[in-house]
C-alpha positions as a Python dict, from the first residue, in 0.01 Angstrom:
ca = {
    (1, 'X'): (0, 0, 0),
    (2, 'X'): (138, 337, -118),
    (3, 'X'): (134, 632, 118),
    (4, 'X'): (-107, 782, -53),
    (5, 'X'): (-363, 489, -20),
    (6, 'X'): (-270, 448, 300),
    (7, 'X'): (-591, 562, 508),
    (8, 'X'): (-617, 839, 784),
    (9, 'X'): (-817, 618, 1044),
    (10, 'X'): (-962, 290, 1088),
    (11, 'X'): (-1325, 149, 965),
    (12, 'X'): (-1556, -120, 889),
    (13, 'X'): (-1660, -193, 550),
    (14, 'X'): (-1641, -12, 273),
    (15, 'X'): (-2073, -1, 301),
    (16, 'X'): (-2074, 43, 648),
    (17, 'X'): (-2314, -279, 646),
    (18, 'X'): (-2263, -611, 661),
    (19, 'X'): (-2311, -648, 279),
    (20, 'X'): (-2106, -546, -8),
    (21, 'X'): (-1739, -566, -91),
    (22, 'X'): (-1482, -592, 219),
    (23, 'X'): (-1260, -316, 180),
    (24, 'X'): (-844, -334, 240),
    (25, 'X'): (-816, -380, 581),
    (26, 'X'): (-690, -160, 873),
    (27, 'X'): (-518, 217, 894),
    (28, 'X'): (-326, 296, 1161),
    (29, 'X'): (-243, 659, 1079),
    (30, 'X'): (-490, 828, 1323),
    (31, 'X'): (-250, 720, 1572),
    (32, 'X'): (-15, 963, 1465),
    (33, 'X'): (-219, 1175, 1654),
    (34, 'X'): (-162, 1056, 2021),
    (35, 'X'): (92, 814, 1960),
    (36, 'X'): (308, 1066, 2196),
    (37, 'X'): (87, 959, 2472),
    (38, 'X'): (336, 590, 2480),
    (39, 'X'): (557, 808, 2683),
    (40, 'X'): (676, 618, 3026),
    (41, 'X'): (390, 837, 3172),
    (42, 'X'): (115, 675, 3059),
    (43, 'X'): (294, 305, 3020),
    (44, 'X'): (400, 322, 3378),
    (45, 'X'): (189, 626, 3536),
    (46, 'X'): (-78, 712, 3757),
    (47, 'X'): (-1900, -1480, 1772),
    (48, 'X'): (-2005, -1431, 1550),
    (49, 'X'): (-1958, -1217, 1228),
    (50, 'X'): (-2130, -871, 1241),
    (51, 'X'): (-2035, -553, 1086),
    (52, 'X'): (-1824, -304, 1195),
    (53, 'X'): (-2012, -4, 1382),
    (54, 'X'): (-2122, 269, 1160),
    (55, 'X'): (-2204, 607, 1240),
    (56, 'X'): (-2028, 955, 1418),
    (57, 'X'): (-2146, 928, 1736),
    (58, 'X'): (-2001, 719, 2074),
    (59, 'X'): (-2086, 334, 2050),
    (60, 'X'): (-2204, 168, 2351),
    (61, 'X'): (-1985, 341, 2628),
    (62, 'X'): (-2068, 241, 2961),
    (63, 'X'): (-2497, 196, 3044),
    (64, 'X'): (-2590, 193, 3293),
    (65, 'X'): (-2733, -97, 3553),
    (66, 'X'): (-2458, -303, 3363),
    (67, 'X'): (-2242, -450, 3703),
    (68, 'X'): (-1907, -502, 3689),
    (69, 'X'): (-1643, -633, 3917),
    (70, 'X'): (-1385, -465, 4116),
    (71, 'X'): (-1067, -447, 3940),
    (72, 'X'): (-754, -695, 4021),
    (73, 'X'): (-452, -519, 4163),
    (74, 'X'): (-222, -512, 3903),
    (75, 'X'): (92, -785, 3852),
    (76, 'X'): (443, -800, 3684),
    (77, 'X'): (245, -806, 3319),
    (78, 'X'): (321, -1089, 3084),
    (79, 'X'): (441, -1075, 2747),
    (80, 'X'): (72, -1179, 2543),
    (81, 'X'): (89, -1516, 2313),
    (82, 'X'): (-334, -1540, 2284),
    (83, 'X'): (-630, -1308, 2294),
    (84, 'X'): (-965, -1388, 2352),
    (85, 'X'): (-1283, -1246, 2359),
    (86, 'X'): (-1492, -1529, 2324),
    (87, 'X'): (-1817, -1382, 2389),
    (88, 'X'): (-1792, -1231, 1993),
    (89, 'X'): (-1625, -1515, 1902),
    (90, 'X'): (-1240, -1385, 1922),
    (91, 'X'): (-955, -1624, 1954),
    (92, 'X'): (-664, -1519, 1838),
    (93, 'X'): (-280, -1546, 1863),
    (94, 'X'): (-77, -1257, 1924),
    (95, 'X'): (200, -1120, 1807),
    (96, 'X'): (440, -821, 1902),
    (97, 'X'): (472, -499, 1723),
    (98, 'X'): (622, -127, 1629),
    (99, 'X'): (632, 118, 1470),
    (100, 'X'): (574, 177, 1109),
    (101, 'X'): (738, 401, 891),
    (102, 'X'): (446, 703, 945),
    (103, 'X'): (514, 649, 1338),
    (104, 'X'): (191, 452, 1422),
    (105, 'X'): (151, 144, 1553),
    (106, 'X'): (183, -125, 1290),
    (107, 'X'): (-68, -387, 1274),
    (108, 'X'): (1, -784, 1165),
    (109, 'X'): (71, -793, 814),
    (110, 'X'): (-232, -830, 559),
    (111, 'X'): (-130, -1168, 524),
    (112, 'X'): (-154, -1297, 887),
    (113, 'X'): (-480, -1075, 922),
    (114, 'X'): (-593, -1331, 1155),
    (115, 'X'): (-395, -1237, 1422),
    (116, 'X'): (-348, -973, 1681),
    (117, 'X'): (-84, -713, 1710),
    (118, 'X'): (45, -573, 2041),
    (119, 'X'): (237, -262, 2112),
    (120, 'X'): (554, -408, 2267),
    (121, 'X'): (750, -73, 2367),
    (122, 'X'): (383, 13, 2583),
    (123, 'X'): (279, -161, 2913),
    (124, 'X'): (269, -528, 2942),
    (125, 'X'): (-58, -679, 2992),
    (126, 'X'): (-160, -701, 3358),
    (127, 'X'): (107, -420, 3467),
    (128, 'X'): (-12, -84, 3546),
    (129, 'X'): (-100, 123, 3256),
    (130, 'X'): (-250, 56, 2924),
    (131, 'X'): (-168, -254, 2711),
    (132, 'X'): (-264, -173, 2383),
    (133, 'X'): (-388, -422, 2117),
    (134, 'X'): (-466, -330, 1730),
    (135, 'X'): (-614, -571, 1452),
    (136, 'X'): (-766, -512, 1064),
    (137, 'X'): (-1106, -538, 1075),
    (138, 'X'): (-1145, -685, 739),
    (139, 'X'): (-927, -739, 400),
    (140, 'X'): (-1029, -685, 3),
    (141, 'X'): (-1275, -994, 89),
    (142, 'X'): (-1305, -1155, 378),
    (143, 'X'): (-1324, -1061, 763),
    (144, 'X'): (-1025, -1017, 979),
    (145, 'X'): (-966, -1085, 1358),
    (146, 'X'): (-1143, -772, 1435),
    (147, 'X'): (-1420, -776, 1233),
    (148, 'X'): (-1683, -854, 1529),
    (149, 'X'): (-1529, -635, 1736),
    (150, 'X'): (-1797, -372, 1751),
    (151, 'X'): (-2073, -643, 1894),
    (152, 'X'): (-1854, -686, 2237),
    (153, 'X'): (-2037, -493, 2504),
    (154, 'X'): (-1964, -425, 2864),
    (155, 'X'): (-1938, -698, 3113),
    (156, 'X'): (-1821, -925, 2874),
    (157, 'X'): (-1432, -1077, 2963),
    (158, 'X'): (-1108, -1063, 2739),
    (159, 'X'): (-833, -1352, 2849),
    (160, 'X'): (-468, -1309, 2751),
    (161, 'X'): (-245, -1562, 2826),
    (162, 'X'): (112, -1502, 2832),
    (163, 'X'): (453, -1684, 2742),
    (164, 'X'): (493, -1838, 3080),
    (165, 'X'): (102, -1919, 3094),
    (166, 'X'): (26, -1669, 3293),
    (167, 'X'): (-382, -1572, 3240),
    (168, 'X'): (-493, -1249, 3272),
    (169, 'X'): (-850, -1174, 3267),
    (170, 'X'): (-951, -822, 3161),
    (171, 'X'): (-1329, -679, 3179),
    (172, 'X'): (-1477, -441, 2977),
    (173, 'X'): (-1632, -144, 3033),
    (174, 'X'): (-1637, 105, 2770),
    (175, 'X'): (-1703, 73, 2388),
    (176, 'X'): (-1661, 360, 2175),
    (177, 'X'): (-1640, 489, 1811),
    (178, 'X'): (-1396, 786, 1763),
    (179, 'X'): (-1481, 964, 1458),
    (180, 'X'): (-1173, 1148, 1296),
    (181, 'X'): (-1289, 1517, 1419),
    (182, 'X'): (-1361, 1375, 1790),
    (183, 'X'): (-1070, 1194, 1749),
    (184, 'X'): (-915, 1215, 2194),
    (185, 'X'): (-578, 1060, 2207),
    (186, 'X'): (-580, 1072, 2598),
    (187, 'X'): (-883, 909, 2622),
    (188, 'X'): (-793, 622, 2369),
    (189, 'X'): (-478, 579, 2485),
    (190, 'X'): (-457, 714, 2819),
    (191, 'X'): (-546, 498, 3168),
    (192, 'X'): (-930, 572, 3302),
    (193, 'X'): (-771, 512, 3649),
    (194, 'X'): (-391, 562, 3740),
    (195, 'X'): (-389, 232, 3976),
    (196, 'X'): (-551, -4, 3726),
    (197, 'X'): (-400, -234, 3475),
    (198, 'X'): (-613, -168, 3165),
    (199, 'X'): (-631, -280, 2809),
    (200, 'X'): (-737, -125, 2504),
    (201, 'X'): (-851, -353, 2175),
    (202, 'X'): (-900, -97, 1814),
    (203, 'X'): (-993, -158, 1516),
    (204, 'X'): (-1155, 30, 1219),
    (205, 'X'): (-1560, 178, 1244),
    (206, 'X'): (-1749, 412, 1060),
    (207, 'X'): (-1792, 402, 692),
    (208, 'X'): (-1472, 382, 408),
    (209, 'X'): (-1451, 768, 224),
    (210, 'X'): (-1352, 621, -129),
    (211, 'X'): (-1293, 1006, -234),
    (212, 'X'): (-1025, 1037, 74),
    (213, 'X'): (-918, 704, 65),
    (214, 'X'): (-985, 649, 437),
    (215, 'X'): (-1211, 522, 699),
    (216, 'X'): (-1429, 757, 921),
    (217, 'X'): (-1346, 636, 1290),
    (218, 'X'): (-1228, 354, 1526),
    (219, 'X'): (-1336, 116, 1773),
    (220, 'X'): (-1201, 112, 2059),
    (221, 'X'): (-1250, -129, 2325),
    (222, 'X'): (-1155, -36, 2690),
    (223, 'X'): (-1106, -315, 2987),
    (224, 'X'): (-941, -387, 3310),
    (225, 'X'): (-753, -641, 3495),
    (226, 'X'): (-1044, -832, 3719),
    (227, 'X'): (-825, -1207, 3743),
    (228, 'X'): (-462, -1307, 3733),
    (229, 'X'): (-342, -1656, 3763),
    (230, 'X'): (-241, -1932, 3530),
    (231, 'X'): (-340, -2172, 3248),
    (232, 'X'): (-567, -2025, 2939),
    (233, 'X'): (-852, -2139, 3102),
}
Protein backbone atom coordinates (compact mmCIF):
# COMPACT_ATOMS: atom_id res chain seq x y z
CA UNK A 1 0.00 0.00 0.00
CA UNK A 2 1.38 3.37 -1.18
CA UNK A 3 1.34 6.32 1.18
CA UNK A 4 -1.07 7.82 -0.53
CA UNK A 5 -3.63 4.89 -0.20
CA UNK A 6 -2.70 4.48 3.00
CA UNK A 7 -5.91 5.62 5.08
CA UNK A 8 -6.17 8.39 7.84
CA UNK A 9 -8.17 6.18 10.44
CA UNK A 10 -9.62 2.90 10.88
CA UNK A 11 -13.25 1.49 9.65
CA UNK A 12 -15.56 -1.20 8.89
CA UNK A 13 -16.60 -1.93 5.50
CA UNK A 14 -16.41 -0.12 2.73
CA UNK A 15 -20.73 -0.01 3.01
CA UNK A 16 -20.74 0.43 6.48
CA UNK A 17 -23.14 -2.79 6.46
CA UNK A 18 -22.63 -6.11 6.61
CA UNK A 19 -23.11 -6.48 2.79
CA UNK A 20 -21.06 -5.46 -0.08
CA UNK A 21 -17.39 -5.66 -0.91
CA UNK A 22 -14.82 -5.92 2.19
CA UNK A 23 -12.60 -3.16 1.80
CA UNK A 24 -8.44 -3.34 2.40
CA UNK A 25 -8.16 -3.80 5.81
CA UNK A 26 -6.90 -1.60 8.73
CA UNK A 27 -5.18 2.17 8.94
CA UNK A 28 -3.26 2.96 11.61
CA UNK A 29 -2.43 6.59 10.79
CA UNK A 30 -4.90 8.28 13.23
CA UNK A 31 -2.50 7.20 15.72
CA UNK A 32 -0.15 9.63 14.65
CA UNK A 33 -2.19 11.75 16.54
CA UNK A 34 -1.62 10.56 20.21
CA UNK A 35 0.92 8.14 19.60
CA UNK A 36 3.08 10.66 21.96
CA UNK A 37 0.87 9.59 24.72
CA UNK A 38 3.36 5.90 24.80
CA UNK A 39 5.57 8.08 26.83
CA UNK A 40 6.76 6.18 30.26
CA UNK A 41 3.90 8.37 31.72
CA UNK A 42 1.15 6.75 30.59
CA UNK A 43 2.94 3.05 30.20
CA UNK A 44 4.00 3.22 33.78
CA UNK A 45 1.89 6.26 35.36
CA UNK A 46 -0.78 7.12 37.57
CA UNK A 47 -19.00 -14.80 17.72
CA UNK A 48 -20.05 -14.31 15.50
CA UNK A 49 -19.58 -12.17 12.28
CA UNK A 50 -21.30 -8.71 12.41
CA UNK A 51 -20.35 -5.53 10.86
CA UNK A 52 -18.24 -3.04 11.95
CA UNK A 53 -20.12 -0.04 13.82
CA UNK A 54 -21.22 2.69 11.60
CA UNK A 55 -22.04 6.07 12.40
CA UNK A 56 -20.28 9.55 14.18
CA UNK A 57 -21.46 9.28 17.36
CA UNK A 58 -20.01 7.19 20.74
CA UNK A 59 -20.86 3.34 20.50
CA UNK A 60 -22.04 1.68 23.51
CA UNK A 61 -19.85 3.41 26.28
CA UNK A 62 -20.68 2.41 29.61
CA UNK A 63 -24.97 1.96 30.44
CA UNK A 64 -25.90 1.93 32.93
CA UNK A 65 -27.33 -0.97 35.53
CA UNK A 66 -24.58 -3.03 33.63
CA UNK A 67 -22.42 -4.50 37.03
CA UNK A 68 -19.07 -5.02 36.89
CA UNK A 69 -16.43 -6.33 39.17
CA UNK A 70 -13.85 -4.65 41.16
CA UNK A 71 -10.67 -4.47 39.40
CA UNK A 72 -7.54 -6.95 40.21
CA UNK A 73 -4.52 -5.19 41.63
CA UNK A 74 -2.22 -5.12 39.03
CA UNK A 75 0.92 -7.85 38.52
CA UNK A 76 4.43 -8.00 36.84
CA UNK A 77 2.45 -8.06 33.19
CA UNK A 78 3.21 -10.89 30.84
CA UNK A 79 4.41 -10.75 27.47
CA UNK A 80 0.72 -11.79 25.43
CA UNK A 81 0.89 -15.16 23.13
CA UNK A 82 -3.34 -15.40 22.84
CA UNK A 83 -6.30 -13.08 22.94
CA UNK A 84 -9.65 -13.88 23.52
CA UNK A 85 -12.83 -12.46 23.59
CA UNK A 86 -14.92 -15.29 23.24
CA UNK A 87 -18.17 -13.82 23.89
CA UNK A 88 -17.92 -12.31 19.93
CA UNK A 89 -16.25 -15.15 19.02
CA UNK A 90 -12.40 -13.85 19.22
CA UNK A 91 -9.55 -16.24 19.54
CA UNK A 92 -6.64 -15.19 18.38
CA UNK A 93 -2.80 -15.46 18.63
CA UNK A 94 -0.77 -12.57 19.24
CA UNK A 95 2.00 -11.20 18.07
CA UNK A 96 4.40 -8.21 19.02
CA UNK A 97 4.72 -4.99 17.23
CA UNK A 98 6.22 -1.27 16.29
CA UNK A 99 6.32 1.18 14.70
CA UNK A 100 5.74 1.77 11.09
CA UNK A 101 7.38 4.01 8.91
CA UNK A 102 4.46 7.03 9.45
CA UNK A 103 5.14 6.49 13.38
CA UNK A 104 1.91 4.52 14.22
CA UNK A 105 1.51 1.44 15.53
CA UNK A 106 1.83 -1.25 12.90
CA UNK A 107 -0.68 -3.87 12.74
CA UNK A 108 0.01 -7.84 11.65
CA UNK A 109 0.71 -7.93 8.14
CA UNK A 110 -2.32 -8.30 5.59
CA UNK A 111 -1.30 -11.68 5.24
CA UNK A 112 -1.54 -12.97 8.87
CA UNK A 113 -4.80 -10.75 9.22
CA UNK A 114 -5.93 -13.31 11.55
CA UNK A 115 -3.95 -12.37 14.22
CA UNK A 116 -3.48 -9.73 16.81
CA UNK A 117 -0.84 -7.13 17.10
CA UNK A 118 0.45 -5.73 20.41
CA UNK A 119 2.37 -2.62 21.12
CA UNK A 120 5.54 -4.08 22.67
CA UNK A 121 7.50 -0.73 23.67
CA UNK A 122 3.83 0.13 25.83
CA UNK A 123 2.79 -1.61 29.13
CA UNK A 124 2.69 -5.28 29.42
CA UNK A 125 -0.58 -6.79 29.92
CA UNK A 126 -1.60 -7.01 33.58
CA UNK A 127 1.07 -4.20 34.67
CA UNK A 128 -0.12 -0.84 35.46
CA UNK A 129 -1.00 1.23 32.56
CA UNK A 130 -2.50 0.56 29.24
CA UNK A 131 -1.68 -2.54 27.11
CA UNK A 132 -2.64 -1.73 23.83
CA UNK A 133 -3.88 -4.22 21.17
CA UNK A 134 -4.66 -3.30 17.30
CA UNK A 135 -6.14 -5.71 14.52
CA UNK A 136 -7.66 -5.12 10.64
CA UNK A 137 -11.06 -5.38 10.75
CA UNK A 138 -11.45 -6.85 7.39
CA UNK A 139 -9.27 -7.39 4.00
CA UNK A 140 -10.29 -6.85 0.03
CA UNK A 141 -12.75 -9.94 0.89
CA UNK A 142 -13.05 -11.55 3.78
CA UNK A 143 -13.24 -10.61 7.63
CA UNK A 144 -10.25 -10.17 9.79
CA UNK A 145 -9.66 -10.85 13.58
CA UNK A 146 -11.43 -7.72 14.35
CA UNK A 147 -14.20 -7.76 12.33
CA UNK A 148 -16.83 -8.54 15.29
CA UNK A 149 -15.29 -6.35 17.36
CA UNK A 150 -17.97 -3.72 17.51
CA UNK A 151 -20.73 -6.43 18.94
CA UNK A 152 -18.54 -6.86 22.37
CA UNK A 153 -20.37 -4.93 25.04
CA UNK A 154 -19.64 -4.25 28.64
CA UNK A 155 -19.38 -6.98 31.13
CA UNK A 156 -18.21 -9.25 28.74
CA UNK A 157 -14.32 -10.77 29.63
CA UNK A 158 -11.08 -10.63 27.39
CA UNK A 159 -8.33 -13.52 28.49
CA UNK A 160 -4.68 -13.09 27.51
CA UNK A 161 -2.45 -15.62 28.26
CA UNK A 162 1.12 -15.02 28.32
CA UNK A 163 4.53 -16.84 27.42
CA UNK A 164 4.93 -18.38 30.80
CA UNK A 165 1.02 -19.19 30.94
CA UNK A 166 0.26 -16.69 32.93
CA UNK A 167 -3.82 -15.72 32.40
CA UNK A 168 -4.93 -12.49 32.72
CA UNK A 169 -8.50 -11.74 32.67
CA UNK A 170 -9.51 -8.22 31.61
CA UNK A 171 -13.29 -6.79 31.79
CA UNK A 172 -14.77 -4.41 29.77
CA UNK A 173 -16.32 -1.44 30.33
CA UNK A 174 -16.37 1.05 27.70
CA UNK A 175 -17.03 0.73 23.88
CA UNK A 176 -16.61 3.60 21.75
CA UNK A 177 -16.40 4.89 18.11
CA UNK A 178 -13.96 7.86 17.63
CA UNK A 179 -14.81 9.64 14.58
CA UNK A 180 -11.73 11.48 12.96
CA UNK A 181 -12.89 15.17 14.19
CA UNK A 182 -13.61 13.75 17.90
CA UNK A 183 -10.70 11.94 17.49
CA UNK A 184 -9.15 12.15 21.94
CA UNK A 185 -5.78 10.60 22.07
CA UNK A 186 -5.80 10.72 25.98
CA UNK A 187 -8.83 9.09 26.22
CA UNK A 188 -7.93 6.22 23.69
CA UNK A 189 -4.78 5.79 24.85
CA UNK A 190 -4.57 7.14 28.19
CA UNK A 191 -5.46 4.98 31.68
CA UNK A 192 -9.30 5.72 33.02
CA UNK A 193 -7.71 5.12 36.49
CA UNK A 194 -3.91 5.62 37.40
CA UNK A 195 -3.89 2.32 39.76
CA UNK A 196 -5.51 -0.04 37.26
CA UNK A 197 -4.00 -2.34 34.75
CA UNK A 198 -6.13 -1.68 31.65
CA UNK A 199 -6.31 -2.80 28.09
CA UNK A 200 -7.37 -1.25 25.04
CA UNK A 201 -8.51 -3.53 21.75
CA UNK A 202 -9.00 -0.97 18.14
CA UNK A 203 -9.93 -1.58 15.16
CA UNK A 204 -11.55 0.30 12.19
CA UNK A 205 -15.60 1.78 12.44
CA UNK A 206 -17.49 4.12 10.60
CA UNK A 207 -17.92 4.02 6.92
CA UNK A 208 -14.72 3.82 4.08
CA UNK A 209 -14.51 7.68 2.24
CA UNK A 210 -13.52 6.21 -1.29
CA UNK A 211 -12.93 10.06 -2.34
CA UNK A 212 -10.25 10.37 0.74
CA UNK A 213 -9.18 7.04 0.65
CA UNK A 214 -9.85 6.49 4.37
CA UNK A 215 -12.11 5.22 6.99
CA UNK A 216 -14.29 7.57 9.21
CA UNK A 217 -13.46 6.36 12.90
CA UNK A 218 -12.28 3.54 15.26
CA UNK A 219 -13.36 1.16 17.73
CA UNK A 220 -12.01 1.12 20.59
CA UNK A 221 -12.50 -1.29 23.25
CA UNK A 222 -11.55 -0.36 26.90
CA UNK A 223 -11.06 -3.15 29.87
CA UNK A 224 -9.41 -3.87 33.10
CA UNK A 225 -7.53 -6.41 34.95
CA UNK A 226 -10.44 -8.32 37.19
CA UNK A 227 -8.25 -12.07 37.43
CA UNK A 228 -4.62 -13.07 37.33
CA UNK A 229 -3.42 -16.56 37.63
CA UNK A 230 -2.41 -19.32 35.30
CA UNK A 231 -3.40 -21.72 32.48
CA UNK A 232 -5.67 -20.25 29.39
CA UNK A 233 -8.52 -21.39 31.02
Amino acid sequence: MSAEDRPADGGGSGEGSGGGRLLTGVTWAVLLLGLWLWGREVTEGPGGRSAPTTGDVAAVGRPLGVPLPPAHPPVDGATPQHLDVRSIGITAPVVRRGLDKWGAVDPPPYNQSSKVGWYGEGAKPGAPGVALFVGHVDTESRPAVFYGLSAARPGEKIRVTGAGGEGLEFTIDDIQVFTRERFDPQKVYGPRESDRAELRLITCGGTYDKKARTYTANVVVSAYLTGAGTGKG
